[in-house]
C-alpha positions as CSV (number, residue, x, y, z in Angstrom):
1,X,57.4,-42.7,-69.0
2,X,56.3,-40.4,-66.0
3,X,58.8,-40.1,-63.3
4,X,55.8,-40.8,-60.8
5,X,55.3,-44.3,-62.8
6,X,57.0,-47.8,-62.4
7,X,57.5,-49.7,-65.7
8,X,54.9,-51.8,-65.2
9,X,52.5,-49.0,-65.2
10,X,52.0,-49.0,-61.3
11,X,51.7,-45.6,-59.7
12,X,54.4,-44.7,-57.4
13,X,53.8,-42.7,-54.3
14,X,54.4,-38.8,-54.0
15,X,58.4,-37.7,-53.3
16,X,58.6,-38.0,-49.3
17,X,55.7,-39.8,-49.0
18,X,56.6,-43.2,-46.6
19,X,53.6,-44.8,-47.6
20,X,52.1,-46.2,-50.9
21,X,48.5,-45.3,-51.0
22,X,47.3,-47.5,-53.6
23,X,48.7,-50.8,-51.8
24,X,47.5,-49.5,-48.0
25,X,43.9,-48.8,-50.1
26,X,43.6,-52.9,-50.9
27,X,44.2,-53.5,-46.8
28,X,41.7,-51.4,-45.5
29,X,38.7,-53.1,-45.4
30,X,40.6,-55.4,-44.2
31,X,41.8,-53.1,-41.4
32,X,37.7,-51.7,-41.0
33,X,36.5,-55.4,-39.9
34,X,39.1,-55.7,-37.7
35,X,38.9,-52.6,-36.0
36,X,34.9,-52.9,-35.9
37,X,34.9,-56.4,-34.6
38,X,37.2,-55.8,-31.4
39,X,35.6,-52.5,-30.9
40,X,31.8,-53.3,-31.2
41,X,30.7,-55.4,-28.8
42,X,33.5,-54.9,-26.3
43,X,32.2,-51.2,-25.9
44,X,28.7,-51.8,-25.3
45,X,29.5,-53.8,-22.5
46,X,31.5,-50.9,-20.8
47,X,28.2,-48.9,-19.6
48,X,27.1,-51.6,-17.4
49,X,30.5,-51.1,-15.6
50,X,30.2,-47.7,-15.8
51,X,26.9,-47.6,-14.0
52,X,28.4,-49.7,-11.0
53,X,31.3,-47.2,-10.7
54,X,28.9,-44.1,-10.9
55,X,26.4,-45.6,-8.4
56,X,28.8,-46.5,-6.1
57,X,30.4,-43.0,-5.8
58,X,27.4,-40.5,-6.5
59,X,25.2,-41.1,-3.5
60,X,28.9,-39.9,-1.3
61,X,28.8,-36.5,-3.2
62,X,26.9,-33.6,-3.6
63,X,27.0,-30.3,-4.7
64,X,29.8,-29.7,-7.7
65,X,31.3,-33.0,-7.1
66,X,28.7,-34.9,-8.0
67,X,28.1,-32.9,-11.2
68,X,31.6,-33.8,-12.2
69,X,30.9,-37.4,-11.6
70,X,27.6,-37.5,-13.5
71,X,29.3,-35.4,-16.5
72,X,32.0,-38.1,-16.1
73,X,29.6,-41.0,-16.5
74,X,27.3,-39.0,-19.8
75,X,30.6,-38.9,-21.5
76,X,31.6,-42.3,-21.1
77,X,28.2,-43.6,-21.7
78,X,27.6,-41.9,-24.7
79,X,31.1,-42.6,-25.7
80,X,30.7,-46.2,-25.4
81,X,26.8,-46.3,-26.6
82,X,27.9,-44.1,-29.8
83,X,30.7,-45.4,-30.9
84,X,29.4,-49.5,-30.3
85,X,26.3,-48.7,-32.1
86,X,27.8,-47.4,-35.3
87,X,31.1,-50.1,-35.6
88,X,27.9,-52.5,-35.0
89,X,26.5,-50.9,-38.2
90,X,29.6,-50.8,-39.9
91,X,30.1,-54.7,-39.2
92,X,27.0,-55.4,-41.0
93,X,27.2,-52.9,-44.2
94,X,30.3,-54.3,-44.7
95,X,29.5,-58.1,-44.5
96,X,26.6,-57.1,-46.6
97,X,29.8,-55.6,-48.6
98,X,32.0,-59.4,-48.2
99,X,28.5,-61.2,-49.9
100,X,29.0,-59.1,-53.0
101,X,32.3,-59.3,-53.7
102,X,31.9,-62.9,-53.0
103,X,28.8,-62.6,-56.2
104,X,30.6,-61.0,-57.9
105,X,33.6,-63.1,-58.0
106,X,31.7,-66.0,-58.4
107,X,29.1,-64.3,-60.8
108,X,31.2,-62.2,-62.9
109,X,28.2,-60.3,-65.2
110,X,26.7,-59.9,-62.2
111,X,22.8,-58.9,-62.4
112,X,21.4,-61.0,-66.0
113,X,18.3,-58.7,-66.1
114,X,17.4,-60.6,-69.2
115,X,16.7,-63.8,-67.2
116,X,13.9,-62.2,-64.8
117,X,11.3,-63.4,-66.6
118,X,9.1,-62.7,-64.0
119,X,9.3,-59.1,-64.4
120,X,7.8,-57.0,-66.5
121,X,9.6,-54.4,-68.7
122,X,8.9,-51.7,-66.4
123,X,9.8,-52.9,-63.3
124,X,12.7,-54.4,-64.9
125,X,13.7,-50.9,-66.0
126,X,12.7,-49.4,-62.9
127,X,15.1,-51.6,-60.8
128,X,17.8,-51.4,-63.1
129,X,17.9,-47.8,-62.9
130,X,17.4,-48.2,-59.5
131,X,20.6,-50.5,-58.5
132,X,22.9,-50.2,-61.5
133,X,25.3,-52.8,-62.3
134,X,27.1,-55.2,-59.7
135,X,30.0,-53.3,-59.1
136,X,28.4,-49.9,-59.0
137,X,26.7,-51.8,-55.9
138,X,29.6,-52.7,-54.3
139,X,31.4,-49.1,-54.9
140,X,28.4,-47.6,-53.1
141,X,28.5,-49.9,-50.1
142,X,32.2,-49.6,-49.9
143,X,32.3,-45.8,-49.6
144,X,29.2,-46.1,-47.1
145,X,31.1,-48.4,-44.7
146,X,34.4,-46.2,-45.1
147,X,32.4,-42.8,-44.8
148,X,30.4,-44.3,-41.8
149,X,33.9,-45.8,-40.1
150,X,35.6,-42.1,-40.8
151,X,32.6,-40.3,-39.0
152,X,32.3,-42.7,-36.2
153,X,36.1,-42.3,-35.1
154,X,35.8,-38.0,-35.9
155,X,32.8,-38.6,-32.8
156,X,34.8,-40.6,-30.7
157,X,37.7,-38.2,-31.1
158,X,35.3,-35.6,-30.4
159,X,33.2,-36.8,-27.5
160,X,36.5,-38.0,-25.8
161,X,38.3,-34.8,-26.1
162,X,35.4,-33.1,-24.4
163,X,35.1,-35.3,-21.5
164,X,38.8,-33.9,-21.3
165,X,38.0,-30.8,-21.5
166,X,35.4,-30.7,-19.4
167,X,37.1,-32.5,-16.7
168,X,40.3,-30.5,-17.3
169,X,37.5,-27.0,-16.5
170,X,35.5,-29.3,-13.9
171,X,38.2,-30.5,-11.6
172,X,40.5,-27.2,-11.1
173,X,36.6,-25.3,-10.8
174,X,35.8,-27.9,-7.9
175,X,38.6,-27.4,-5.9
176,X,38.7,-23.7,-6.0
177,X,35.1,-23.8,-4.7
178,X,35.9,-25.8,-2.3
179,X,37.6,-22.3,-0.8
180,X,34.4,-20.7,-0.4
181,X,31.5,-21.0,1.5
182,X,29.3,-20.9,-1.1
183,X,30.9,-24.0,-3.4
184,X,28.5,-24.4,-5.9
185,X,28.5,-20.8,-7.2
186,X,32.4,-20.8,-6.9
187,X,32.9,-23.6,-8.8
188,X,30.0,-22.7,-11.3
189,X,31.8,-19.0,-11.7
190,X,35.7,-20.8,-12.2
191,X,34.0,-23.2,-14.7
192,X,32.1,-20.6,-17.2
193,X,34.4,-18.0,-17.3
194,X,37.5,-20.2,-19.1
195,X,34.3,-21.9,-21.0
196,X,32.3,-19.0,-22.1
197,X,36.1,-17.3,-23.2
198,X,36.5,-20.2,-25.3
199,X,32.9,-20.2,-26.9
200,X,33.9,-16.2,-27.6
201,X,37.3,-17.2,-28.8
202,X,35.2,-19.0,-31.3
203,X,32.8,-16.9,-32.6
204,X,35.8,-13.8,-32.9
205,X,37.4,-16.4,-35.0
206,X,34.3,-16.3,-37.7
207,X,33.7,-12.2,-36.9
208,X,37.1,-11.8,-37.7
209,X,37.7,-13.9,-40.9
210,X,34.2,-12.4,-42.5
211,X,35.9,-8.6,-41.5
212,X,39.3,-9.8,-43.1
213,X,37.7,-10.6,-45.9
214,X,35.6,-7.4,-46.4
215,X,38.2,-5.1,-45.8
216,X,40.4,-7.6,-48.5
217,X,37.6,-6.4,-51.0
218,X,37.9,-2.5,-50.0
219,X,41.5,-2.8,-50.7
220,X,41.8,-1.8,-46.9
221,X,44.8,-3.5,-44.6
222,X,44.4,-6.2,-42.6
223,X,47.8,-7.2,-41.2
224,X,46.8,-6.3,-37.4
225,X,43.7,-8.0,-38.1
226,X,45.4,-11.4,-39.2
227,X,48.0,-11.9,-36.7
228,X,44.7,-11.5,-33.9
229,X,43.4,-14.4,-35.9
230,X,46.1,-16.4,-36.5
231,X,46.9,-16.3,-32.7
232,X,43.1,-17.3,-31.8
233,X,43.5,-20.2,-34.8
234,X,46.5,-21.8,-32.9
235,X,44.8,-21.5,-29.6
236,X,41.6,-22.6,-30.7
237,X,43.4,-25.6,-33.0
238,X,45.9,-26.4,-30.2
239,X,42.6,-26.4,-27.5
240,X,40.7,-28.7,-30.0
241,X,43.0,-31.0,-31.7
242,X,42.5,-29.7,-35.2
243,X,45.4,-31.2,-36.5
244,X,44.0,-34.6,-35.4
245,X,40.5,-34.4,-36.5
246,X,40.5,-31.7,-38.7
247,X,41.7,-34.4,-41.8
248,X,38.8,-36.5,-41.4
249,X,35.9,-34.0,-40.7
250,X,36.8,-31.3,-43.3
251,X,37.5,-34.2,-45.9
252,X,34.0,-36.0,-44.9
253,X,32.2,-31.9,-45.0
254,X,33.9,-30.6,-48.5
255,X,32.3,-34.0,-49.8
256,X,29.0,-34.9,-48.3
257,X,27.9,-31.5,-47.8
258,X,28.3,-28.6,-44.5
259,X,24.4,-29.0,-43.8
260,X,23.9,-32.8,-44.0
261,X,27.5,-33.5,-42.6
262,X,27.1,-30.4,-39.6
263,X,23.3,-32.1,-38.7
264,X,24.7,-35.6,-38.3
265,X,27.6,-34.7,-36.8
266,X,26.2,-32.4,-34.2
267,X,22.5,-34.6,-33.9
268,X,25.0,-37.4,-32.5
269,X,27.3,-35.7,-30.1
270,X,24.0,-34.0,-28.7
271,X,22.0,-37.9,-28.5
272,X,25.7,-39.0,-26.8
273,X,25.9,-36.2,-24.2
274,X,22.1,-37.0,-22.8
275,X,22.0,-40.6,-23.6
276,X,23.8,-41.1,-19.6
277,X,20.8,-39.1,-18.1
278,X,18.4,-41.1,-20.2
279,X,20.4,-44.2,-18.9
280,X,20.4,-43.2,-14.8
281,X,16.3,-41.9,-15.8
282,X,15.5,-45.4,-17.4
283,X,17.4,-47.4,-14.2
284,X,15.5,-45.6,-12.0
285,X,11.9,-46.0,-13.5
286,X,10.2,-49.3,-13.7
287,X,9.9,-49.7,-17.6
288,X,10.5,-47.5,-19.9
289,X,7.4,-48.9,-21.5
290,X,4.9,-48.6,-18.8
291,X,1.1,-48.9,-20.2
292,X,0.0,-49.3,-16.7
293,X,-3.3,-47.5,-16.3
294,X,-4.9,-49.7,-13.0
295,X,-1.7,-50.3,-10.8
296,X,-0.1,-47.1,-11.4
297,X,3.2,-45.8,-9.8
298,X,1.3,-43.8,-7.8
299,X,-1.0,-46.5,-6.4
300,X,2.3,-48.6,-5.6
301,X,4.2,-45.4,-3.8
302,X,1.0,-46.3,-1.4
303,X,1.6,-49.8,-1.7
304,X,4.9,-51.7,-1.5
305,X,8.5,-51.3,-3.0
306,X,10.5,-53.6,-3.3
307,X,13.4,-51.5,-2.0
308,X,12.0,-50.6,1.2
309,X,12.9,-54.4,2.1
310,X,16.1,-55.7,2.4
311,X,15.3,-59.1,1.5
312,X,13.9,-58.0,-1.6
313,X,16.0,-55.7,-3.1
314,X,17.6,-56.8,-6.7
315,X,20.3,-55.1,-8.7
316,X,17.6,-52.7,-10.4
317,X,16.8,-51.0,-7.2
318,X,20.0,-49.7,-6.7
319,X,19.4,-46.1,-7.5
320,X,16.5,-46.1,-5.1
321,X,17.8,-45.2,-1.8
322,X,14.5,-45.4,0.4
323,X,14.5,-46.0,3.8
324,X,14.6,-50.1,4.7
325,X,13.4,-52.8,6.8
326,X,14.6,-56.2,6.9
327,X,11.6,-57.8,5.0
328,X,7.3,-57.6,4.8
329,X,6.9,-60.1,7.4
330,X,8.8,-59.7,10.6
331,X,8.4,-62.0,13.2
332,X,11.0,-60.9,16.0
333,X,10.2,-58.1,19.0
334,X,12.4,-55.7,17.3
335,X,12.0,-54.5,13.9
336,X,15.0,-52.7,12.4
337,X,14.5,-49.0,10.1
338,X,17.2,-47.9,8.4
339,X,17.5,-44.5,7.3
340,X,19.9,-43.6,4.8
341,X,21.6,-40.5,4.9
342,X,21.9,-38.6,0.7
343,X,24.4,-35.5,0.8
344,X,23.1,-34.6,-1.9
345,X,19.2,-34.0,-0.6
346,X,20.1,-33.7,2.9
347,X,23.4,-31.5,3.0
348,X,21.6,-28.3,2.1
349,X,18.8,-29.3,4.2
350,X,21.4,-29.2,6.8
351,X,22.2,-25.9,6.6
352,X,18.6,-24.5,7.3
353,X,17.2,-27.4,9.3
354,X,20.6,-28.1,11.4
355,X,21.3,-24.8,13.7
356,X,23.4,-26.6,15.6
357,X,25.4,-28.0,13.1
358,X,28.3,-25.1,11.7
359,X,26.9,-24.0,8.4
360,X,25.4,-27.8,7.9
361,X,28.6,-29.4,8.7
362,X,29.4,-32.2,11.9
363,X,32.6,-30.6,13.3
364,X,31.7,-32.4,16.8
365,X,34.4,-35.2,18.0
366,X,33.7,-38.6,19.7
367,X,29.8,-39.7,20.9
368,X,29.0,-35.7,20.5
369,X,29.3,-36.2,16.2
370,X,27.0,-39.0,16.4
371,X,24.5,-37.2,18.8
372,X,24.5,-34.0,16.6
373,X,24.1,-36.7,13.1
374,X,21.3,-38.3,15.0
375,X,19.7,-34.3,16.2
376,X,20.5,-33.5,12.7
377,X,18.4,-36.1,10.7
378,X,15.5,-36.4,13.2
379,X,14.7,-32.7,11.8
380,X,14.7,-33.8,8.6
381,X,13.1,-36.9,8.9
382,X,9.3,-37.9,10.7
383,X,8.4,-41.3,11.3
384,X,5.1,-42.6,12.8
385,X,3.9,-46.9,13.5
386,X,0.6,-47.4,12.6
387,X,-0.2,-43.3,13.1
388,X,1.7,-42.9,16.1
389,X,4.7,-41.3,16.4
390,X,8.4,-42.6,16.8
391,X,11.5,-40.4,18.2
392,X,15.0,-40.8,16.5
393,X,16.4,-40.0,20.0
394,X,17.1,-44.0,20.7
395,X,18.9,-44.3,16.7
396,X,22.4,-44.6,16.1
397,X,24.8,-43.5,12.9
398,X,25.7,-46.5,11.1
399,X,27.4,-47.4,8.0
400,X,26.1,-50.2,5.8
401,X,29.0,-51.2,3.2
402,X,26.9,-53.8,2.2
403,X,24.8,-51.1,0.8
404,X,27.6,-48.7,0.3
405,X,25.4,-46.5,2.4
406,X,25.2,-43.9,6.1
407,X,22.5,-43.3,8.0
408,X,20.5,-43.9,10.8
409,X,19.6,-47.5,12.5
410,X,16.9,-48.0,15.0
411,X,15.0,-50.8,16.8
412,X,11.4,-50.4,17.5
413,X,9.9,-52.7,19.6
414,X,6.9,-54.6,18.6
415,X,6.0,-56.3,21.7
416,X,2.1,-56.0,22.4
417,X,1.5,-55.1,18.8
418,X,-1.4,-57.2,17.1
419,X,-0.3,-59.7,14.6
420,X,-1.2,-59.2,10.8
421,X,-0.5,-55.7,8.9
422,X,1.3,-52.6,10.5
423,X,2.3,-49.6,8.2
424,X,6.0,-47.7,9.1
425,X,5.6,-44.0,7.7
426,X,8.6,-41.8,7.2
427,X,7.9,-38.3,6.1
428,X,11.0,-36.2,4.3
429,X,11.3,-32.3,4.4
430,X,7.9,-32.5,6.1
431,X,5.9,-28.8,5.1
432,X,8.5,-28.3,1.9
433,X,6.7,-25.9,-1.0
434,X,10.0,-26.8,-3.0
435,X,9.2,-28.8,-6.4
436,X,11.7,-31.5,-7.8
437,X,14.4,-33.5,-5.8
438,X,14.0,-31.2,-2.2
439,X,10.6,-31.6,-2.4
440,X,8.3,-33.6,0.5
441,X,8.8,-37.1,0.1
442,X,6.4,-39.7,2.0
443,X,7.9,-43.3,2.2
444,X,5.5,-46.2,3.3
445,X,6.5,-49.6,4.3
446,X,4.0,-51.8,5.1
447,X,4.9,-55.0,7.0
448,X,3.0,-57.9,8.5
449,X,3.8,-58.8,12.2
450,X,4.1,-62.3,13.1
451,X,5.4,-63.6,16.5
452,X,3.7,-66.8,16.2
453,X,6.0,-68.1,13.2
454,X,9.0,-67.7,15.5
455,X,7.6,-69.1,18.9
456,X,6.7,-72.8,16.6
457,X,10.0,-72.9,15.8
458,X,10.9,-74.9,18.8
459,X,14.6,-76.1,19.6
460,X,15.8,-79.0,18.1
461,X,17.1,-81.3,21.0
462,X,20.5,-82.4,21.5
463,X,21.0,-86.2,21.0
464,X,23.9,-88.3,23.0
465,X,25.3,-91.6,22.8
466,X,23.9,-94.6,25.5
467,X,26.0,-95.9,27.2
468,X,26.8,-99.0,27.4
């Protein structure tokens, strides 16, 4: 009897090995649904959360800190939307997996292809050639599910260890920008130097195995040569995790195939990394689906927006930070603009547009920091009622955490204005030949004046008791 066999004819596991392969093999379907199901659905719920967090914090960053955040929320996204998406799959190739094993137990021959008597002989051959005996079936869909499980966590292991290393280039880079006057290009330089050393690290790696191996055929030596690429292997493993995901990805690429595995594999991280743009683009825009060819986005920018009123605005409009009114039909004296304040847009605006602001920053103390805000935006922003125009002298900073927004907050008074329609221009980086984001921005609110609804309101009187 072999010493690796028990005496009834079970294999045994490996000297030193802890765990018996052939009885952890039976559990791990077992193990796939369970994993799948609490992994699924959970994670596809995550983005929505995501989203709250990113919009919440983006619109009080600019410059490199903001592309930290919105490289933050791609990863996650694509994270969450990746890996839900594929245990989703892998839920339902394997249930399609628990229905023929359940046949199959039940059936035992499994397909009778004598009994199809409504088939012909050559479709009858042409099927069974095509789907092969019950338990071939089953064999198939069992590797799928187990290849697909494999490749989904190599991706997760992947995608999560380069939001870390990202963040781990990103966050030291921001901070040493934040030393210089010019931020973004500091940070921009600290994060592609240790980035493109670690591309080149990668690459030497190949040069330097296809050299070994030529010089190997010359009869040449190569011991200086293979200590260089044994330390870049360790650093390059070590950097990457090899030892982690190196089991699963060279196992699924010596068996599947290095161009079919390397497209999938790479096709996917790419999707993951731009499917958070794609996510921030598609809450942003309308419908993804627009087929509207009579009331285009253009003719509503000159109609109305929902988020230029407050009363209106809904959980889709949150990315749109427009200026705002209270609502299309006003019916007191005063009508109250907001005017949000975007680092983003406006800081480097600032710098040009703000001389008396140091370098685009508000080092003033007390009422001076809110008169130099309010000198500040007013050069930035024009604003005319019905074609005439209205100073930003009379506004105020304010902060609307309802919102989770700064800007500016005036009151313009209405008083001797004709009821019905009135139309509130504001004008952004007026005279701007910039394309994109900095570009000149128009922003119309239309409203409808109406003092008469508020003077029929009359006051209820107050009632007492007679007495007696």
């Amino acid at each position: 009897m072999n010493q690796h066999e028990s005496a009834d004819g079970d294999s045994l596991q490996p000297a030193g090995r802890r765990i018996s392969f052939e009885r952890l093999r039976e559990r791990t379907d077992e193990l796939e649904l369970l994993i799948s199901g609490l992994l699924a659905f959970a994670l596809l719920t995550v983005p929505a959360r995501l989203f709250e967090a990113w919009t919440g914090s983006e619109i009080h960053a600019d410059g490199s800190t903001w592309y930290l955040l919105q490289f933050a929320f791609n990863i996650g996204v694509g994270l969450c939307y990746a890996l839900g998406s594929a245990f989703v799959v892998h839920l339902a190739i394997r249930g399609y997996w628990v229905g023929l094993v359940g046949l199959k137990s039940h059936f035992p021959e499994g397909i009778r292809w004598d009994r199809l008597a409504a088939m012909g002989p050559v479709s009858r051959g042409f099927y069974h050639r095509l789907i092969g005996d019950l338990g071939e079936v089953i064999d198939r869909v069992d590797r799928t599910a187990s290849v697909l499980f494999s490749m989904t966590i190599l991706i997760a292991m992947t995608l999560a260890w380069t939001g870390v290393i990202g963040l781990a280039l990103l966050i030291p880079g921001t901070l040493i920008g934040l030393l210089f006057e010019d931020s973004e290009r500091a940070t921009f330089i600290a994060f592609a130097v240790p980035y493109v050393a670690f591309l080149i690290s990668g690459v030497a790696i190949m040069l330097l195995d296809k050299r070994i191996g030529q010089r190997d055929q010359r009869g040449q030596p190569t011991q200086g040569l293979r200590r260089v690429a044994h330390g870049l292997l360790r650093m390059f493993s070590a950097l990457t995790l090899q030892r982690l995901g190196a089991p699963v990805q060279f196992t699924l690429q010596s068996n599947l195939g290095n161009r079919g595995f390397s497209a999938v594999y790479f096709f996917v991280i790419c999707f993951a990394m731009v499917f958070g743009g794609a996510y921030v683009f598609s809450s942003a825009s309308f419908s993804m689906l627009s087929r509207y060819r009579v009331v285009t986005s253009e003719a509503v920018d000159h109609g109305m927006l929902s988020a230029h009123y407050e009363s209106m605005r809904g959980p889709d409009d949150v990315m749109l930070r427009y200026p705002m009114i209270p609502s299309d039909r006003i019916e007191d004296s005063q009508l109250r603009v907001f005017i949000p304040h975007r680092p983003r847009l406006d800081n480097a605006l600032a710098k040009d547009l703000c001389p008396a602001l140091d370098h685009g920053r508000n080092r003033a103390e007390g009422r001076a920091a809110a008169d130099q805000a309010v000198a500040c935006l007013a050069n930035l922003w024009t604003v005319t009622l019905d074609g005439q125009p209205i100073a930003l002298a009379n506004f105020v900073p304010m902060e609307r955490r309802d919102l989770g927004l700064r800007g500016l907050v005036g009151y313009l008074d209405l008083q001797g204005k004709a009821p019905g329609r009135h139309d509130l221009r504001l004008l952004w980086n007026a005279g701007s030949t910039q394309r994109g984001a900095r570009r000149e921005r128009e922003y119309l609110i239309p409203f409808w004046y109406d003092p008469a609804a508020s003077a029929a309101v009359e006051p209820v009187p107050a009632t007492g008791v007679a007495g007696v």
